[in-house]
C-alpha positions in Angstrom: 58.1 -23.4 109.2 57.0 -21.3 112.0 58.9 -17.7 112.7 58.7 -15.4 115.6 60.3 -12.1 115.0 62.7 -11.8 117.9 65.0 -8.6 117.2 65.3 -5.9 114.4 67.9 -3.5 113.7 69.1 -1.9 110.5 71.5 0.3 109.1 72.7 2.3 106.2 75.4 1.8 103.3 76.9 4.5 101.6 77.0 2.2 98.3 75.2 0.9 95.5 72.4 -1.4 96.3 74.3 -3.9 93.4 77.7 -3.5 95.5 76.3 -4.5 98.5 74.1 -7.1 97.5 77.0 -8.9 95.4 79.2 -8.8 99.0 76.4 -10.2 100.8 74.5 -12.0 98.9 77.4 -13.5 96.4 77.0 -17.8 97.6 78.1 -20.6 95.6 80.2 -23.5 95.9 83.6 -23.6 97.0 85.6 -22.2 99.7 84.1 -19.5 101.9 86.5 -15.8 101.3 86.2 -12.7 100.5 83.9 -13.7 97.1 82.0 -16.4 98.3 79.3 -16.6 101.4 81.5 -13.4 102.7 79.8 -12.8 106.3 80.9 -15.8 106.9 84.5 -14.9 105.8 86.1 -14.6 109.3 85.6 -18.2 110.1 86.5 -20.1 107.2 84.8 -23.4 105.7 83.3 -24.9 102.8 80.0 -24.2 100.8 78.4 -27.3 99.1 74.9 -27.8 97.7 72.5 -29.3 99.6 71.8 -32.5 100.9 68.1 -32.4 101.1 65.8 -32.9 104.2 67.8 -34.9 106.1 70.4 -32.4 106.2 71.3 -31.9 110.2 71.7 -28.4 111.5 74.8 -28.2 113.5 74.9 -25.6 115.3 75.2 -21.5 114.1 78.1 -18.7 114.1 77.3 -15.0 113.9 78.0 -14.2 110.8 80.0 -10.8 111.2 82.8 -12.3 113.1 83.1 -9.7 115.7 83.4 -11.7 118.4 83.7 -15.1 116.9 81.9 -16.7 119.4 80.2 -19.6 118.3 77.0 -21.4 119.6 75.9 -24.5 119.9 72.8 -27.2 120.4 71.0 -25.1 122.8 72.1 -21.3 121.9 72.4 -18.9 119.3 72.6 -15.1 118.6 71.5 -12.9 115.8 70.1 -12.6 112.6 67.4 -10.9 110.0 64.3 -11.9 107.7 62.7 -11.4 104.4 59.8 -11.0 105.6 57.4 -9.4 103.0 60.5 -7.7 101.3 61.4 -11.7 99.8 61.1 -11.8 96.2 63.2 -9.4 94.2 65.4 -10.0 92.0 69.0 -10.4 93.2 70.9 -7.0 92.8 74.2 -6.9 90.2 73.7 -10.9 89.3 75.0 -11.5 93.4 73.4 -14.4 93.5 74.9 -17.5 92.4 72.9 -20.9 91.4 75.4 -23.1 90.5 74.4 -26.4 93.1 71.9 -24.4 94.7 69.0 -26.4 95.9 65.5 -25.0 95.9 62.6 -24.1 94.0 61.8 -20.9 92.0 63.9 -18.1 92.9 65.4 -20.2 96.1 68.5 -21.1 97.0 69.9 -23.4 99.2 73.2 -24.6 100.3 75.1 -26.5 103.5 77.6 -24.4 104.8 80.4 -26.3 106.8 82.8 -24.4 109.2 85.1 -25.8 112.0 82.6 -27.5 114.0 79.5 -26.0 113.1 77.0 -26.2 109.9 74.6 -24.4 109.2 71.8 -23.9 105.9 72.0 -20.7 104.1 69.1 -19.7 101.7 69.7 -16.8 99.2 66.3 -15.7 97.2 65.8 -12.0 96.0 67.4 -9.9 98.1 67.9 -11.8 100.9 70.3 -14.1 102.6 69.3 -16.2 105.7 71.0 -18.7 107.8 69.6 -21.5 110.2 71.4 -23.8 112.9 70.8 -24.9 115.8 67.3 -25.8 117.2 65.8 -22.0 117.1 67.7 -19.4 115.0 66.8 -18.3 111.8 68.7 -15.2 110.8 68.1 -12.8 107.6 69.9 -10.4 106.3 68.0 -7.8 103.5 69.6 -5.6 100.9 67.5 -2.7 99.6 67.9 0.4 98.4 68.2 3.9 100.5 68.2 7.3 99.7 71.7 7.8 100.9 73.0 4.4 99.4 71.7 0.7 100.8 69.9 0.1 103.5 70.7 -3.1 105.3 68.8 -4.9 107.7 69.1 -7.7 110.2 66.4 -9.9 111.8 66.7 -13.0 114.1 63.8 -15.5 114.4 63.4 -17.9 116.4 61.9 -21.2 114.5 62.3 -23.6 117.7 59.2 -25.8 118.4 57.0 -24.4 121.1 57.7 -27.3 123.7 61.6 -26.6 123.2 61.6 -22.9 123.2 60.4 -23.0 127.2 63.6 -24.7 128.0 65.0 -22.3 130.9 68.5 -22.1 129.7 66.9 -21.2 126.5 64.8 -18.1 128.3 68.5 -17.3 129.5 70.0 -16.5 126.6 67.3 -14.4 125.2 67.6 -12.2 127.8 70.2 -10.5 126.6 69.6 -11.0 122.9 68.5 -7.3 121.5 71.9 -5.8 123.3 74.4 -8.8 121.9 72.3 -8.4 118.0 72.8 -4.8 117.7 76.3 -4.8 119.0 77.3 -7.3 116.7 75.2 -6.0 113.9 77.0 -2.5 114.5 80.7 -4.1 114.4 79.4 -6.1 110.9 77.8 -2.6 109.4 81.7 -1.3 110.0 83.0 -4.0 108.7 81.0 -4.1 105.6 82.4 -0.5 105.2 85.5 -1.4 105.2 85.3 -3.9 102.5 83.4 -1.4 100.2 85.5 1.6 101.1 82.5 3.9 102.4 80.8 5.2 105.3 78.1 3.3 107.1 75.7 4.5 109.9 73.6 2.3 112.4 69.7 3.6 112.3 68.9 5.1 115.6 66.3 3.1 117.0 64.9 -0.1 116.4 62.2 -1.0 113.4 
């Protein structure tokens, strides 16, 4: 699978590297809440293992649920990747492999929400999330001086021919601005859960 790195932003959570990896990284199974696929928490739906191959991508949600705006076929928003940080072992035993599909330290599941379903990978310390015909988004735990850093990257892993599509070239336009405002409503949110301060990096990695 081909990435391009589209957008990058990060920021920092004052918490435990194992209490922020089991909120994010924590998929399995079952209903979607406050335990299970929890960035996903604001829209509701169902985790399963998954189908294989064939499995169709639906579409994609931002995960933080700031806005709730959902996108379809031809759109999508923001996300993060592993990158060369993939690999680690999961923080606090977050990650779940109960149904998981996937090989070595992968795994993968179909997540279904109203109208929308999308593929959500969890290896190491990293979660990511693909749907529609170009967006791949990552989220990465690791650790920081002051507590976790968390960071956020969206890919695009559309096929060249498709990714010239003007309505496509649209969108992206605006994609850095709409990432790190949504990525700065999650990063509050997350704090919110934990109980602890958070604070968005200044400038882009």
């Amino acid at each position: 699978m081909r990435k391009v790195l589209l957008y990058e932003v990060a920021g920092v959570v004052e918490a435990p590297p194992d209490q922020v990896g089991r909120l994010i990284l924590t998929v399995r199974p079952g209903p979607v809440g406050r335990d299970n696929a929890w960035l996903y928490s604001s829209h509701g739906g169902t985790v399963e293992p998954y189908g294989g191959g064939t499995e169709p991508y639906g579409g994609m949600v931002e995960p933080y649920g700031g806005t709730g705006k959902s996108y379809g076929a031809a759109a999508g928003p923001h996300d993060s990747v592993a990158g060369s940080h993939g690999g680690g072992e999961p923080y606090g035993g977050a990650v779940e492999s109960r149904g998981g599909g996937g090989e070595g330290g992968l795994r993968r599941f179909t997540l279904r929400m109203p109208a929308h379903t999308m593929i959500v990978e969890v290896t190491g310390i990293t979660l990511a999330a693909q749907g529609g015909w170009w967006y791949r988004g990552e989220h990465i735990v690791e650790p920081h001086p002051e507590g976790t850093l968390l960071t956020h990257r969206v890919f695009n892993v559309a096929g060249w021919g498709r990714w010239a599509v003007r309505p496509a070239n649209r969108f992206f336009a605006g994609l850095g601005d709409r990432t790190r405002k949504g990525f700065a409503e999650g990063l509050q949110r997350v704090g919110l859960e934990l109980g602890c301060g958070t604070r968005l990096l200044g400038s882009d990695r």
